[in-house]
C-alpha positions as CSV (number, residue, x, y, z in Angstrom):
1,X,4.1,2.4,27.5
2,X,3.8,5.9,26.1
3,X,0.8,6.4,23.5
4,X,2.8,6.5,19.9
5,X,2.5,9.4,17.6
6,X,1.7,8.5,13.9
7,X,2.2,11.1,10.6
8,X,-0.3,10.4,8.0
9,X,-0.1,11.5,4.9
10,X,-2.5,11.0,1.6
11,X,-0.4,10.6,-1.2
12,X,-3.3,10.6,-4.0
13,X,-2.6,8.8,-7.4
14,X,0.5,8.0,-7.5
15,X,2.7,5.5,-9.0
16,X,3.7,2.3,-7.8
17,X,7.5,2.5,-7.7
18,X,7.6,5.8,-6.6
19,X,5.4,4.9,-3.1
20,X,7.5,2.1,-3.2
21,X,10.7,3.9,-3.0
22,X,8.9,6.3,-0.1
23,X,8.1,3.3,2.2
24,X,11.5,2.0,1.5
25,X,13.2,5.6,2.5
26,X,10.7,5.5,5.7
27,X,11.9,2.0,6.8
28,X,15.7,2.4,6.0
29,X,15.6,5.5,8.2
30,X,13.7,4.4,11.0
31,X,16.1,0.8,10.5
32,X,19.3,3.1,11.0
33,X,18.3,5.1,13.9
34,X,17.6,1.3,15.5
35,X,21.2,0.7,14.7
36,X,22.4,4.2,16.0
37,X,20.4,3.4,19.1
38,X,22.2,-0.2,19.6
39,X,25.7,1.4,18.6
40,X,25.7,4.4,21.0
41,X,23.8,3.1,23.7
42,X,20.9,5.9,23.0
43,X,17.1,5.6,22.7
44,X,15.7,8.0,20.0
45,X,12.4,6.4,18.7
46,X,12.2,5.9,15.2
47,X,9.1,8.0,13.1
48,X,5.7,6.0,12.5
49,X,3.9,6.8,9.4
50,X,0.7,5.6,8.0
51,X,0.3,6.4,3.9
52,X,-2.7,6.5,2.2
53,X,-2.9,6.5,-1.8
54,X,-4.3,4.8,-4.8
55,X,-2.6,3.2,-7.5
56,X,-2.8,3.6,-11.3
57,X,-3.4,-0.2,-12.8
58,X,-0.4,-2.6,-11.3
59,X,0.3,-6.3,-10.6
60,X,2.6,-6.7,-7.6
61,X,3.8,-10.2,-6.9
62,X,5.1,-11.3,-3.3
63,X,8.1,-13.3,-2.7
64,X,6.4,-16.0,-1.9
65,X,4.3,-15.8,-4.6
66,X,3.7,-17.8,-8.7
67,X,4.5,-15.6,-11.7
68,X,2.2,-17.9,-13.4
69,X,-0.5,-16.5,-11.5
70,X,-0.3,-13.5,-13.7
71,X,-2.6,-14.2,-16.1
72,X,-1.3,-11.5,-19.0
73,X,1.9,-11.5,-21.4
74,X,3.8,-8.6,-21.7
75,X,1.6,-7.0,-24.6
76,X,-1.5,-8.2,-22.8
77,X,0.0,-5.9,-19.9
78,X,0.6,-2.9,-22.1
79,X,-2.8,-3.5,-24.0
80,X,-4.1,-3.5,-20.2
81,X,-2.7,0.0,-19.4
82,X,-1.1,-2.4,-16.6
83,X,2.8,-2.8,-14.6
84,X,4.1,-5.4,-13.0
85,X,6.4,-5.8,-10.1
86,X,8.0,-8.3,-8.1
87,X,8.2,-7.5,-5.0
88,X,9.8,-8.2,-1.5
89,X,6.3,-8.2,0.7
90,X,5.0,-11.3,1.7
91,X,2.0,-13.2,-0.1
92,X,1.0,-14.0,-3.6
93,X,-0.1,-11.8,-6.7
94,X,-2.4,-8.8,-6.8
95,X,-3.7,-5.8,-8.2
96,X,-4.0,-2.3,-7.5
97,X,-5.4,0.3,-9.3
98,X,-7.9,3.4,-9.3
99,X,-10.6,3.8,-6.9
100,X,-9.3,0.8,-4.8
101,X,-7.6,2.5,-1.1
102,X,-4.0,1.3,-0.3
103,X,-3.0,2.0,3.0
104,X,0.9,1.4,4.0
105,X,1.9,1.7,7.7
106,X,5.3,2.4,8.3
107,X,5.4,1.2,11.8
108,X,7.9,0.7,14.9
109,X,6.0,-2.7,15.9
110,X,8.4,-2.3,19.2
111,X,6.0,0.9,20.0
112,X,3.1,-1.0,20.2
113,X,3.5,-5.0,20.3
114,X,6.2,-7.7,18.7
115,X,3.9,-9.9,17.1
116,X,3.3,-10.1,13.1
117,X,0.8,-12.7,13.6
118,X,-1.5,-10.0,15.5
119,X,0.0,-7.7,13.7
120,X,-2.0,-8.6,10.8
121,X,-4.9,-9.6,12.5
122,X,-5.2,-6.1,14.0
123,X,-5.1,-4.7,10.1
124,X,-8.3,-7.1,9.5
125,X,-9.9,-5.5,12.4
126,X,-10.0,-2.5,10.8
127,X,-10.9,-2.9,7.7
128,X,-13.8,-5.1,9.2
129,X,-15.1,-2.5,11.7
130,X,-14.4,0.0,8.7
131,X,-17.2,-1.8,6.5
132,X,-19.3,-2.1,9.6
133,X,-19.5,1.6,10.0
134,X,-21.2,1.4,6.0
135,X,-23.1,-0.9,6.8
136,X,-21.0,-4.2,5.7
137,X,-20.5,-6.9,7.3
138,X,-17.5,-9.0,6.7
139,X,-14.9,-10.8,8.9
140,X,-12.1,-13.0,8.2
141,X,-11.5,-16.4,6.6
142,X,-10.1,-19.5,8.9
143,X,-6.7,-19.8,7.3
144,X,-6.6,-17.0,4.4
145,X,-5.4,-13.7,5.4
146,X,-7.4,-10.4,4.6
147,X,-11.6,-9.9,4.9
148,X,-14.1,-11.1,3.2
149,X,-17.7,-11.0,2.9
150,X,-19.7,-14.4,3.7
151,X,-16.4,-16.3,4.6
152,X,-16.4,-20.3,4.8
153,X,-19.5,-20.3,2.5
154,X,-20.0,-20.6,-1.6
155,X,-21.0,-17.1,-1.5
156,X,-17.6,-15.9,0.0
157,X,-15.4,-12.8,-1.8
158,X,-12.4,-11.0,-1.2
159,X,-12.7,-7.2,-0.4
160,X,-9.6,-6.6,1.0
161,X,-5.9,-8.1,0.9
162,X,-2.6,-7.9,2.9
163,X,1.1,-8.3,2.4
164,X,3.5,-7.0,4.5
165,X,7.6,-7.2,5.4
166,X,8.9,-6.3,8.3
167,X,12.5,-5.8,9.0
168,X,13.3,-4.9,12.9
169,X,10.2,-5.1,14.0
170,X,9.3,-2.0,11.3
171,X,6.6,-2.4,8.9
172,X,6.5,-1.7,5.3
173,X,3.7,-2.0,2.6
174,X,0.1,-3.2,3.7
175,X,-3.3,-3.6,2.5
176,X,-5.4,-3.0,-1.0
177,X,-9.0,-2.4,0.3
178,X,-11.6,-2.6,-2.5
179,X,-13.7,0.7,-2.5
180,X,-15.0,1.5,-6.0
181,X,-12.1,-0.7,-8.0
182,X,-12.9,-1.9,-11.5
183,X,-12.9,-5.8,-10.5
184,X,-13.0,-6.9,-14.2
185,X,-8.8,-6.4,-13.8
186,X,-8.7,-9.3,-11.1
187,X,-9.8,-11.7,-14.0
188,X,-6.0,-11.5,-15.0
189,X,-4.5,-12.9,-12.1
190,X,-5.5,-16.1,-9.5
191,X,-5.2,-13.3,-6.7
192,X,-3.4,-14.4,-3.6
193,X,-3.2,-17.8,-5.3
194,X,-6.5,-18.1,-4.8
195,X,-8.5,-19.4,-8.2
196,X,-11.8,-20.3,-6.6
197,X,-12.6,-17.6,-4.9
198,X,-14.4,-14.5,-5.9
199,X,-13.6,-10.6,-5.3
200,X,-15.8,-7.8,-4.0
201,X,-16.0,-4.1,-3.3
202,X,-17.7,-1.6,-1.7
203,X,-19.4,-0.7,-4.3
204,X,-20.2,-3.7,-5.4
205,X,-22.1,-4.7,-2.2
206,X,-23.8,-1.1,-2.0
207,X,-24.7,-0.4,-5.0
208,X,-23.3,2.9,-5.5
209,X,-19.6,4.6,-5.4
210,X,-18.2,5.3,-2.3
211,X,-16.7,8.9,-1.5
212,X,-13.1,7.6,-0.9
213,X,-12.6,10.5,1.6
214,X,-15.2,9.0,3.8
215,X,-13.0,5.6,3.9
216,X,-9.9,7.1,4.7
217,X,-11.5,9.3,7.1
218,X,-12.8,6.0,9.1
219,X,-10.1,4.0,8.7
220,X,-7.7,5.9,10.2
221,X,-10.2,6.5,12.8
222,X,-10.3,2.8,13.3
223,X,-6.7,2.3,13.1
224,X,-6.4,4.8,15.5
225,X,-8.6,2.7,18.1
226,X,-7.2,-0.6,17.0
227,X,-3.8,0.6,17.3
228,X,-4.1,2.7,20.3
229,X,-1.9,5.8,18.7
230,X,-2.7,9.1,18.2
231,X,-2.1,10.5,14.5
232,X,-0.5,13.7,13.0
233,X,-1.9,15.3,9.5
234,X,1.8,16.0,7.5
């Protein structure tokens, strides 16, 4: 199998909805060139993207997911400078907002393996050899997706969390990794469902902010290695 070529592209702040309505663009073209492909017999690849960006303050609830695990009415929301959306990725309720990464891959699973299962796993490697190279050490948690620092222990806390859809094999939305995110706006939902569990960031384990440059830098590095493709700056 050929090596695939990824465009990555940092988006910067930008607003929920409207990355949203990118990814969606992203998939539905790559979706129709799969159909073109079937329907005339041809065998044009579809485009892989990988999106970095940050979020201003958002809850986004997965379609598996509780509404009552959003802690906030609708003036506690607007009082929070906070949106909400439901969404179609899998998973529960969380947040987004400034100074935490989001990374969405937009990705022809076909290119590189049919398997969500590892798919996600693969996305957890990342982020985990990602806080290696700063000197954190986290892994994963037997039966939770995402990583976390001290799993299966009382100490354990959430630093990073996944949801994803895929639709023929592409991939759409992806992971909120903690970097230098206010955590006090994780006390308005049970994230993921999860109520007994604590969250974490970067710079809460360091003690000091994080240049978010740096992250992206290494994570696409490590997505790169994880993922065996070779990137292109749009």
């Amino acid at each position: 199998m050929e090596t695939p070529f990824v465009q990555v592209r940092d988006l910067g702040l930008i607003d929920y909805k409207e990355a949203w309505d990118l990814q969606e663009s992203l998939l539905k073209k790559s979706v129709d060139l799969k159909v073109l492909n079937r329907t005339n017999e041809t065998n044009y690849l579809p485009e892989n993207h990988l999106l970095f960006c940050e979020h201003p303050h958002v809850y986004t609830l997965g379609k598996s997911g509780k509404p009552e695990h959003l802690l906030l009415n609708e003036k506690q929301l607007v009082d929070a400078s906070a949106l909400y959306y439901k969404i179609n990725r899998g998973g529960d309720i969380t947040y987004h907002g400034p100074g935490q990464l989001v990374m969405y891959p937009i990705l022809d699973l076909e290119q590189f393996f049919t398997d969500i299962h590892k798919y996600l796993r693969y996305l957890e490697e990342v982020v985990i050899l990602t806080l290696a190279h700063f000197g954190i050490v986290a892994d994963r948690y037997e039966g939770l997706t995402g990583v976390w620092i001290d799993p299966n222990t009382e100490m354990a806390r959430k630093i990073c969390a996944m949801g994803v859809k895929c639709s023929r094999w592409i991939t759409m939305h992806g992971i909120g990794f903690n970097v230098n995110s206010d955590l006090s706006y994780f006390s308005n939902i049970i994230p993921c469902g999860i109520d007994d569990k604590a969250v974490t960031s970067m710079e809460k384990e360091l003690g000091k902010k994080i240049p978010m440059d740096e992250v992206k830098h290494e994570l696409r590095k490590q997505m790169e290695v994880v993922f065996g493709f070779k990137s292109i700056k749009e």
